[in-house]
C-alpha positions as CSV (number, residue, x, y, z in Angstrom):
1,X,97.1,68.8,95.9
2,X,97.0,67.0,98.9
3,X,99.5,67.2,101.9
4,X,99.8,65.9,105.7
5,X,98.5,67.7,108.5
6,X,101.4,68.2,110.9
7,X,101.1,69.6,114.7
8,X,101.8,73.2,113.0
9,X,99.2,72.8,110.5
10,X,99.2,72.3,106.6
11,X,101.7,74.7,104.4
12,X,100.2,76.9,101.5
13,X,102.9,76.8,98.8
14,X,104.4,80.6,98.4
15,X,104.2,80.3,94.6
16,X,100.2,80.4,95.3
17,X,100.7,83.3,97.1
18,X,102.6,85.7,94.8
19,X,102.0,89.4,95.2
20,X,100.2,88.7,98.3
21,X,101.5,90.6,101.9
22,X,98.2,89.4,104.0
23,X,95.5,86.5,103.9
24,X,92.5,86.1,106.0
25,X,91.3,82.3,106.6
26,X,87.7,81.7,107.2
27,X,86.3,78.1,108.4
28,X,83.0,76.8,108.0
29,X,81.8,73.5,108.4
30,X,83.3,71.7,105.4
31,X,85.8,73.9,103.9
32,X,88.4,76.3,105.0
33,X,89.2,79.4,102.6
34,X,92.5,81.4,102.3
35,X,91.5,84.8,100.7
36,X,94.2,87.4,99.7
37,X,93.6,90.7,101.7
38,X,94.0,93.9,99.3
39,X,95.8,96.7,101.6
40,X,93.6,100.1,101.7
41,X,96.8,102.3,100.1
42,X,95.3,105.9,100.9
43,X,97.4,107.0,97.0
44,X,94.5,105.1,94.9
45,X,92.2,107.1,96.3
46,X,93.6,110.2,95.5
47,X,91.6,112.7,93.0
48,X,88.6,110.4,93.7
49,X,86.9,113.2,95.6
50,X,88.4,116.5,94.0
51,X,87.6,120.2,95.2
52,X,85.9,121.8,92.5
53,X,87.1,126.2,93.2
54,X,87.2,128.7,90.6
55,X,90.4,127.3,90.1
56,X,92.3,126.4,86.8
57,X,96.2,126.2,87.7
58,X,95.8,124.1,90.7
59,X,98.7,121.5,89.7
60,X,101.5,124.8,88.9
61,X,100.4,126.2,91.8
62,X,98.7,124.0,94.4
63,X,101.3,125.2,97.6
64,X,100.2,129.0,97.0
65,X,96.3,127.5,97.4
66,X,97.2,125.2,100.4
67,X,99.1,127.3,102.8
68,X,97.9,131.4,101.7
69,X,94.7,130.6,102.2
């Protein structure tokens, strides 16, 4: 694709950019590069680090472990 380079710039179509909130734009000396930026969503890294107790009915009771402890 080719396009004009106007005072504001050159446009990215939106279609390329489906799904995508955030991009960071690098320049070097011959190319400039658009790359999608992946937001850190603190829920996908749930259960990656789990407490291991003496413990087997966390889930049914996980409130009674948080808060009489």
């Amino acid at each position: 694709m080719r396009t004009k380079v106007t005072e504001n710039g050159v446009l990215i179509p939106k279609g390329w950019l489906e799904g995508v909130d955030e991009v960071e734009i690098q320049k070097t000396q011959n190319m400039i590069i658009v790359v999608p930026v992946q937001a850190d969503d603190p829920i996908l890294s749930l259960g990656k680090q789990p407490i291991l107790l003496d413990v087997e009915d966390a889930s049914l009771n996980h409130d009674r472990y948080l808060y009489d402890r």
